[in-house]
C-alpha positions as CSV (number, residue, x, y, z in Angstrom):
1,X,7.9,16.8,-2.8
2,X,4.7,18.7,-3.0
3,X,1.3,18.2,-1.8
4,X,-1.8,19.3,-3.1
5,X,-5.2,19.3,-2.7
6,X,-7.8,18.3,-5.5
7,X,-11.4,18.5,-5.9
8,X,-14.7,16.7,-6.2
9,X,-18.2,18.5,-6.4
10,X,-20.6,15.8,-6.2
11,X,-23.3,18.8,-7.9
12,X,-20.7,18.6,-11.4
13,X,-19.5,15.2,-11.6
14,X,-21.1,11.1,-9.9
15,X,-17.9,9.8,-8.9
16,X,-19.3,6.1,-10.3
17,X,-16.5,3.9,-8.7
18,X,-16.7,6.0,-5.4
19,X,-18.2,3.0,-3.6
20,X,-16.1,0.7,-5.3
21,X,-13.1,2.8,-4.6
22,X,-14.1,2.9,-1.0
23,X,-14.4,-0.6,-0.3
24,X,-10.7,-1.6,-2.2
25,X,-9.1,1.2,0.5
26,X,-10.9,-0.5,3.2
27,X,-9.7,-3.9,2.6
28,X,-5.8,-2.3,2.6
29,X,-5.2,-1.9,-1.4
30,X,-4.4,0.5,-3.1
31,X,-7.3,2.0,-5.4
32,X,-6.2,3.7,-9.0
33,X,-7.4,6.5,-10.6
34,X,-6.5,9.4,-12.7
35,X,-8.1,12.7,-11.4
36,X,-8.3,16.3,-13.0
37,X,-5.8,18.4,-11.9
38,X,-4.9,21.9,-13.3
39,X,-1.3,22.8,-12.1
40,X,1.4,21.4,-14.5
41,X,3.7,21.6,-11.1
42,X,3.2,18.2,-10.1
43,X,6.0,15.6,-9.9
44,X,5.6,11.7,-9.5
45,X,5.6,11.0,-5.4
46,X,3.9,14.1,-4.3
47,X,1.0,13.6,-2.2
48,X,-2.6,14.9,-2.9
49,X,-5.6,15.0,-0.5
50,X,-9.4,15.0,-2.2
51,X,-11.7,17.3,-0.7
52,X,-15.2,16.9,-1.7
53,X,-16.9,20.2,-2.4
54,X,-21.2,20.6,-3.4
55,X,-23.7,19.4,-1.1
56,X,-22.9,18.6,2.5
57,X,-20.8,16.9,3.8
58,X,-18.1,19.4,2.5
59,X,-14.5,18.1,3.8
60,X,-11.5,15.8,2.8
61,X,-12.4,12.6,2.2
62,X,-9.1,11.2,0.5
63,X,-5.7,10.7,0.0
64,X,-3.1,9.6,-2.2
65,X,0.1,9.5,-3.9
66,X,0.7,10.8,-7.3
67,X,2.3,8.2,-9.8
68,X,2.4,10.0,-13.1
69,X,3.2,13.1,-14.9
70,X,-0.2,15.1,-16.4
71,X,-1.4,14.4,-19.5
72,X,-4.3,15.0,-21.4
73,X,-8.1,13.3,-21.3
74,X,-11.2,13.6,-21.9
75,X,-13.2,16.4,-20.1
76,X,-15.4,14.8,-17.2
77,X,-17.9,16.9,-18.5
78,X,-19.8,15.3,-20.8
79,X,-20.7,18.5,-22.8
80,X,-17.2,19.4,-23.0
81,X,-16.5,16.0,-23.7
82,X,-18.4,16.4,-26.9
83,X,-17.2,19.2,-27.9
84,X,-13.8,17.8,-28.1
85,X,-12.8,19.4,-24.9
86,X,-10.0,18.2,-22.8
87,X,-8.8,18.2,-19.3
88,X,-5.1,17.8,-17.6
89,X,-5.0,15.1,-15.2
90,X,-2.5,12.8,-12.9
91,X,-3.1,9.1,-12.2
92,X,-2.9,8.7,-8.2
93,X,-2.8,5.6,-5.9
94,X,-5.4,6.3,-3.1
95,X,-4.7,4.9,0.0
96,X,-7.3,5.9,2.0
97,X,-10.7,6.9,0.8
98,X,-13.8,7.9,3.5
99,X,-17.2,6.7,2.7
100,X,-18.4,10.3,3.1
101,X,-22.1,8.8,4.3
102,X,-21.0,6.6,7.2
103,X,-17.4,7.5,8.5
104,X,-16.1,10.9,9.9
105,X,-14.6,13.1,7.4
106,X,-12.1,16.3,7.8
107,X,-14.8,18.7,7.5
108,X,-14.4,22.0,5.4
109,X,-15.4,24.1,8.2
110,X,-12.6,22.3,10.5
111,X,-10.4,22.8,8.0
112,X,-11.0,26.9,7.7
113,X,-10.9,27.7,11.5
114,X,-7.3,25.5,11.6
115,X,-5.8,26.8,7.9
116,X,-7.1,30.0,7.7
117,X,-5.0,31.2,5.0
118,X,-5.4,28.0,2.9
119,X,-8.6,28.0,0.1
120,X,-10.4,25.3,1.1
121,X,-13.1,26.2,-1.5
122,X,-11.1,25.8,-5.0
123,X,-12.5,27.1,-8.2
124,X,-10.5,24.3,-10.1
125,X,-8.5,20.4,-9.1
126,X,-5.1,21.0,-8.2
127,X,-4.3,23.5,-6.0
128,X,-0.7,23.5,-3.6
129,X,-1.6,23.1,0.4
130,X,0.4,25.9,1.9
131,X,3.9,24.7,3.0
132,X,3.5,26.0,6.6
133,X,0.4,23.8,7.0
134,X,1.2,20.5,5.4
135,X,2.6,19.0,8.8
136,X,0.2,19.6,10.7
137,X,-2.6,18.4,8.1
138,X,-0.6,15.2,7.7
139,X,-0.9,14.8,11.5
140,X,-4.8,15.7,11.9
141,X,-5.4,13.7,8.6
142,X,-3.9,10.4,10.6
143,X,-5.9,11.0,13.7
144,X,-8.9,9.9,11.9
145,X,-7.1,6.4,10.9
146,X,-5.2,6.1,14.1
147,X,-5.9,2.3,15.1
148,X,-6.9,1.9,19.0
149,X,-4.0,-0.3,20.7
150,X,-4.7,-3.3,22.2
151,X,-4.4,-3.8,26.0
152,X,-2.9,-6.7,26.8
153,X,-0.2,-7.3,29.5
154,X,3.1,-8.0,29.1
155,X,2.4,-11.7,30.6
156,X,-0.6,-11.8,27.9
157,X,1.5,-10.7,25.1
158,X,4.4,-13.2,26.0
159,X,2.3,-15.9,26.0
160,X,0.7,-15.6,22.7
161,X,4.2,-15.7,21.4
162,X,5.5,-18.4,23.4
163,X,2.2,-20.2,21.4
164,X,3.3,-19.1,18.6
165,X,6.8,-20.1,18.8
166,X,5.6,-23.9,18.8
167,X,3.0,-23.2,16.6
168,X,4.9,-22.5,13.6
169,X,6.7,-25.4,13.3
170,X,3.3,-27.0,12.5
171,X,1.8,-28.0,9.0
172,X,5.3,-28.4,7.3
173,X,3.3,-29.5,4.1
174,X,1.7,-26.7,2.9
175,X,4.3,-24.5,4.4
176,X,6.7,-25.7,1.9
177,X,4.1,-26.1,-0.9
178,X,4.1,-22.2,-1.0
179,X,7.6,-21.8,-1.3
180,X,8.0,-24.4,-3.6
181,X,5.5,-21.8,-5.4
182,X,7.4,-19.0,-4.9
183,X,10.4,-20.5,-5.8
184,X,8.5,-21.5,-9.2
185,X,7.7,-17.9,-9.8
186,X,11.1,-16.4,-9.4
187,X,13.0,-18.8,-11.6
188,X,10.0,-18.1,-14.5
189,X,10.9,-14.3,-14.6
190,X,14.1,-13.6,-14.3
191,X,15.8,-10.1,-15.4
192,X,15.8,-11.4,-19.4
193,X,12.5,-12.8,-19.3
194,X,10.8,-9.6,-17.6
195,X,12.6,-7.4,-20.5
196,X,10.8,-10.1,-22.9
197,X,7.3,-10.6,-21.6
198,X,4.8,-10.2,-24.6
199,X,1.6,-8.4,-23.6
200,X,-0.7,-11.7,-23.0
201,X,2.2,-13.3,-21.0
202,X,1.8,-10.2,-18.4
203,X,-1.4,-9.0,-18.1
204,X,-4.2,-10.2,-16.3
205,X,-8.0,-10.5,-17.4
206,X,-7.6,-12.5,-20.8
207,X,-8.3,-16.0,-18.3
208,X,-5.3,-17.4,-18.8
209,X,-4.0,-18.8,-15.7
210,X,-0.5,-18.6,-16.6
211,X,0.0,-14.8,-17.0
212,X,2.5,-13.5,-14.8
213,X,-0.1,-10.9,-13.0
214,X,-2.7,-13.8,-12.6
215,X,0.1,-16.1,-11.0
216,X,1.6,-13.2,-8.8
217,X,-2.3,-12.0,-7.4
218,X,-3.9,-15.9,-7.3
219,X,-1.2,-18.4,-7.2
220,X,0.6,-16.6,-4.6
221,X,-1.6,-15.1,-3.2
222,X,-1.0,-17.1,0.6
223,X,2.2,-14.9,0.1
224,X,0.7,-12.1,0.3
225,X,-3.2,-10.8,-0.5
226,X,-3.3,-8.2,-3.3
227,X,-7.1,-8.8,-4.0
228,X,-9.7,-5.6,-3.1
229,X,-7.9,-3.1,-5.4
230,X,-9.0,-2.7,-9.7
231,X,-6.0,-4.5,-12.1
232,X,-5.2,-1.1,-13.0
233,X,-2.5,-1.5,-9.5
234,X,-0.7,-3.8,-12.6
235,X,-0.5,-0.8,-14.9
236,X,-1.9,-2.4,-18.0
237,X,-4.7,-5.2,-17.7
238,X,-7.9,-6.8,-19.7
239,X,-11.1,-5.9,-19.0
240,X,-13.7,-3.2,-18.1
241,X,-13.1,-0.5,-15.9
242,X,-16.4,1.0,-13.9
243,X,-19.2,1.8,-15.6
244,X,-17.1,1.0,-18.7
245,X,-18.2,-2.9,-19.4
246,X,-15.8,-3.1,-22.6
247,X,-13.3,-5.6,-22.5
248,X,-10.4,-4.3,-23.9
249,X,-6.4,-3.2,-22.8
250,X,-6.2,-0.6,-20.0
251,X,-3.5,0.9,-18.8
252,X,-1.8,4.2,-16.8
253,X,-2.1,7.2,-18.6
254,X,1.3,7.6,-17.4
255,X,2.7,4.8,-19.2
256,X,2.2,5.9,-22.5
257,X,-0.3,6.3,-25.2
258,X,-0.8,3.3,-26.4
259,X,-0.7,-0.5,-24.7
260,X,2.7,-1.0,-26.2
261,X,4.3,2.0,-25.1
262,X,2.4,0.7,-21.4
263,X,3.9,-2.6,-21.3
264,X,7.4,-1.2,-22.3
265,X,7.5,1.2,-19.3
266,X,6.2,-1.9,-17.0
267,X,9.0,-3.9,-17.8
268,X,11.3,-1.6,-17.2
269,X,9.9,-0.3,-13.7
270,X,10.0,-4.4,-13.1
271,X,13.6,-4.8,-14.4
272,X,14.5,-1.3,-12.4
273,X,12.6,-2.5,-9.1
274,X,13.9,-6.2,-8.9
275,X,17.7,-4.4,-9.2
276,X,17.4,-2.0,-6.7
277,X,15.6,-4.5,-4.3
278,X,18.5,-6.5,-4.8
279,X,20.7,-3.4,-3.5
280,X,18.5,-2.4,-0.7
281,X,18.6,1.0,-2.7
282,X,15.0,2.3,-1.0
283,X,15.5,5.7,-2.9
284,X,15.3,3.5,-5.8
285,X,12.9,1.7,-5.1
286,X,10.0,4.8,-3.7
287,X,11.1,6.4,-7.2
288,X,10.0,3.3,-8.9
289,X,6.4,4.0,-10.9
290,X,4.9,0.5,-9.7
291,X,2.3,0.7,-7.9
292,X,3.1,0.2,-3.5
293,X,1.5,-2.7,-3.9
294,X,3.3,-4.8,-6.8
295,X,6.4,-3.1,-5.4
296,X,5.8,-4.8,-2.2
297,X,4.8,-8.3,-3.0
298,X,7.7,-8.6,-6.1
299,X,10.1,-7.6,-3.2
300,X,9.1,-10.3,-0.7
301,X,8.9,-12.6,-3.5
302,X,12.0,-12.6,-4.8
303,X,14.1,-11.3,-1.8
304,X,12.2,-12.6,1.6
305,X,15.5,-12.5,3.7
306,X,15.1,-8.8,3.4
307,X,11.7,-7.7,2.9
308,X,8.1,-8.2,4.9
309,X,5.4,-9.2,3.2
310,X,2.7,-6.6,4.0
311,X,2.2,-4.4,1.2
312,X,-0.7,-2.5,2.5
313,X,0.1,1.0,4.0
314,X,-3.2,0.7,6.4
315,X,-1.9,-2.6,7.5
316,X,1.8,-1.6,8.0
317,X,0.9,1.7,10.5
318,X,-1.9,-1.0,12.2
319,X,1.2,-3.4,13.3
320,X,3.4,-0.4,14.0
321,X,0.7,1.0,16.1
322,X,-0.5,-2.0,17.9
323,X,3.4,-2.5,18.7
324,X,4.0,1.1,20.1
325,X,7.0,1.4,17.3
326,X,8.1,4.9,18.0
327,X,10.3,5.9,15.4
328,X,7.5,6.8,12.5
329,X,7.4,9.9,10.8
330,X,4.7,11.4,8.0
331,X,5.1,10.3,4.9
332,X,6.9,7.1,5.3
333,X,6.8,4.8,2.1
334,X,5.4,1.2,2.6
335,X,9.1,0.2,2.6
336,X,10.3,2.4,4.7
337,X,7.5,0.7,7.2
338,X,8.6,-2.3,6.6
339,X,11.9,-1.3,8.2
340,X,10.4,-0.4,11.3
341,X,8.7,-3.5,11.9
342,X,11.9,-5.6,10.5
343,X,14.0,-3.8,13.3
344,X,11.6,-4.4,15.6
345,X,11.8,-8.5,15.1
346,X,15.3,-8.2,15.0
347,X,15.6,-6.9,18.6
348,X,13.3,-9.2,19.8
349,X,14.6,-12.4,21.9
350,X,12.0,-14.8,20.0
351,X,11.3,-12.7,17.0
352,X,15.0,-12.4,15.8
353,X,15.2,-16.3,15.1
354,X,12.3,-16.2,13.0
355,X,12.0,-16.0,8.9
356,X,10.4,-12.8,7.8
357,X,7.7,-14.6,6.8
358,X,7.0,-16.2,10.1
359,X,7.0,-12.9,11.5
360,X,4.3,-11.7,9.0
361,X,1.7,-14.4,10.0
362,X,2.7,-13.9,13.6
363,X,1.4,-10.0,13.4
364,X,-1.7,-11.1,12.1
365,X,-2.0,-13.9,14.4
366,X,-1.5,-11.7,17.3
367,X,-3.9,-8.7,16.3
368,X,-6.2,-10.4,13.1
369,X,-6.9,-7.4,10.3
370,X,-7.7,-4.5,10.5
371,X,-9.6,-4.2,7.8
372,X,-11.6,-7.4,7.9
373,X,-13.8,-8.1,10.7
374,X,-13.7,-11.8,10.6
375,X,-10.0,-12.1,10.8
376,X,-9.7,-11.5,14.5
377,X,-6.2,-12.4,16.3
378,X,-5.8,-13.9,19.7
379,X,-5.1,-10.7,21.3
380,X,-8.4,-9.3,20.5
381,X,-10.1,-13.0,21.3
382,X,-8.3,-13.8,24.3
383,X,-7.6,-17.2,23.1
384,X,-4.8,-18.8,22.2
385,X,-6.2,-20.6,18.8
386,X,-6.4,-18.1,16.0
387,X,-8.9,-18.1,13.5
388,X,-7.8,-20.9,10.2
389,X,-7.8,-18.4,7.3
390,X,-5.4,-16.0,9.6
391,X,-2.7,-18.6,10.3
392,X,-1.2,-19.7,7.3
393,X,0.5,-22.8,8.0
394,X,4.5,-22.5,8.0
395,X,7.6,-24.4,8.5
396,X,10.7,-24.3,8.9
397,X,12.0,-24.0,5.4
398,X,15.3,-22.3,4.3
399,X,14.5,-20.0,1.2
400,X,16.5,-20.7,-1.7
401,X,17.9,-17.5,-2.9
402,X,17.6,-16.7,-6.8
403,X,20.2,-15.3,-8.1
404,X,18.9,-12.4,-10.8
405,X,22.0,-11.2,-12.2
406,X,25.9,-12.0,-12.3
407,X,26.8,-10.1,-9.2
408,X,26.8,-11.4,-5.6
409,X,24.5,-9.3,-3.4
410,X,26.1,-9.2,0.0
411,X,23.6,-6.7,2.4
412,X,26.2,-4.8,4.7
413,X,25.2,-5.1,8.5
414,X,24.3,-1.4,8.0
415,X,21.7,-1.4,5.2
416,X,19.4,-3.7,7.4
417,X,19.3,-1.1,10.5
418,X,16.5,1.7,10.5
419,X,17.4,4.9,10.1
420,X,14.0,6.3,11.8
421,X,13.6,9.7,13.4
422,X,11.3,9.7,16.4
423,X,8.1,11.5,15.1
424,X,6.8,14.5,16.0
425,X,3.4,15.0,16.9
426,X,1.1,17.9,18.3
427,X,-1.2,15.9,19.7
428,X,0.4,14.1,23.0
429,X,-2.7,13.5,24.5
430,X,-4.0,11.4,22.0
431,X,-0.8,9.3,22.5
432,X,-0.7,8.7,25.5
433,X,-4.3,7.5,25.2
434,X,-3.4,5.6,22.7
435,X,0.0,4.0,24.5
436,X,0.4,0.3,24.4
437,X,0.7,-1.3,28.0
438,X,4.7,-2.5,28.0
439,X,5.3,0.2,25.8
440,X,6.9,-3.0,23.5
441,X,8.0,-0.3,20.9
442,X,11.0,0.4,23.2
């Protein structure tokens, strides 16, 4: 996989969704976009960082995750645009995006004095980071995101789960009302019925509440929150799109050419990401074009014995963090994150009994959201009640399994163990700054 870096002179181009962009990062989605970008060396899966060039602040202020080959568009320049001009670009799912104004960027000038040898100062979007320097760029890049760890005792930490333990046998009503829910949803699109989904019955925007993108963000959305990002995360939707108030189909560049072509290439990343979940096949499953964050919640959806129900990379690397997991290393998927945290309640002498699900709302009930102030957990109130709209009431409810295809799916003891490497890093101090008291990662 490559990585390269792109470009943004605020001087040439207004970014109009930059705010907007901003704020769906910040809540933990996943914001879309296609972005000019000159090389035709790009592949799907290589990862790109944005570095915004004209008037100070000059630095990187983004990052992402290619999800389609180049194509043609219209020029950004609205000259060129006229003139019939065109421009190659890639669609990429930002993960993290810096409001350049208010939060601390990787400034240009940083960048120069620790890459010499790499142009920090582009002519054009699209330009390879020198291979000796991407590790170390990856590492400096996740300083600035690095979530502080809670200190709380051992004693402290116990407790709260001790509270929790009892806690989630509690409100059995609604607990069961969701799965009935999610039950609902996975019997309604099976393998056939995803191959044979008309446009209207997929996408989202046209108000009808029975669409399968409006039942898998709204209906379910106790399951799992996909709000904060554009519908574009769906591939093809109804509706505007910025500074574009048309209502009309959208969809990934990538997909196709035209909304047909778009919804073909949906249904079959669905048909070819609910098999390979069924597998545990996680090559399979990164390769998939879906956006990380359909990926996740279709996963946990229709297979919650074996996957977690966090989507959001910022969310993910916030619970491995505040649990001092130790096995990371750059450029994990979302999946791959999952793991770690799966292993970890699986080692754990309360955790290990627990649904996957239960184990979900326990991380949040422990240390809130990290990217919502007024989801707090009980380890940052020091109080043993968490906040109502954390806690989403749970039971003890077996999940009914549903059965996709002919073949029995029997997980081998092996498939569920991560296979983590224990990351490297060039900044020790900061860790040990950073270290959990209990070191509970271990």
């Amino acid at each position: 996989m490559g990585t390269w870096l792109l470009t943004w002179n605020t001087e040439l181009w207004p970014w109009y969704e930059y705010k907007e962009a901003i704020k769906s990062a910040k809540t933990g989605s996943i914001y879309c976009d296609g972005w000019s970008c000159n090389t035709k060396q790009t592949n799907i899966g290589d990862k790109i960082y944005l570095i915004k060039l004209g008037k100070p602040p000059r630095g990187i202020i983004a990052s992402g995750i290619i999800t389609s080959e180049f194509y043609d568009s219209e020029h950004w320049n609205e000259d060129k645009k006229n003139k019939g001009e065109t421009v190659r670009r890639v669609d990429i799912d930002f993960n993290r995006i810096l409001d350049y104004d208010l939060d601390k960027i990787l400034e240009q000038s940083d960048l120069k004095k620790m890459f010499p040898e790499q142009n920090w100062s582009p002519q054009g979007s699209g330009i390879s980071i020198r291979n000796k320097y991407i590790e170390k760029l990856e590492l400096v890049w996740d300083t600035l995101f690095t979530s502080e760890k809670m200190k709380i005792s051992d004693n402290e930490y116990e407790d709260y789960l001790k509270v929790f333990e009892k806690f989630r046998f509690t409100y059995t009503q609604k607990r069961e009302e969701l799965e009935e829910k999610r039950l609902s949803f996975t019997k309604d699109y099976s393998i056939e019925k995803l191959r044979h989904m008309s446009l209207d019955e997929y996408v989202v925007g046209k108000q009808d509440k029975t669409s399968f993108c409006y039942r898998l963000e709204n209906e379910l959305q106790a399951w799992g929150d996909m709000h904060g990002s554009t519908s574009a995360k769906f591939g093809i939707y109804f509706g505007k799109k910025g500074s574009d108030h048309i209502q009309k189909y959208r969809w990934t560049k990538g997909y196709g050419n035209t909304k047909e072509e778009a919804l073909d290439k949906v249904k079959e990343q669905l048909v070819l990401l609910i098999m390979a979940g069924k597998n545990y096949d996680i090559e399979k499953i990164n390769q998939n074009k879906l956006s990380p964050m359909m990926k996740g919640k279709l996963l946990s959806l229709y297979y919650p014995h074996l996957y977690l129900n966090i989507f959001s990379s910022s969310h993910l690397d916030y619970f491995i963090a505040q649990l001092n997991i130790k096995e990371t290393k750059n450029s994990m998927s979302e999946i791959e994150k999952q793991k770690l945290l799966l292993n970890y309640k699986d080692h754990h002498p309360f955790m290990r009994n627990w649904s996957i699900f239960e184990f979900s709302r326990c991380l949040y009930y422990l240390f809130g959201s990290p990217t919502n102030e007024n989801k707090k957990g009980v380890a940052v109130e020091k109080s043993y009640l968490a906040l109502v709209d954390i806690f989403v009431p749970i039971s003890k409810t077996e999940y009914e399994i549903i059965e996709l295809l002919p073949e029995k799916f029997e997980p081998n003891s092996d498939e569920k163990k991560v296979q983590g490497k224990k990351g490297k890093g060039n900044y020790e101090k900061q860790a040990k700054d950073n270290k959990r008291i209990g070191d509970r990662g271990s």
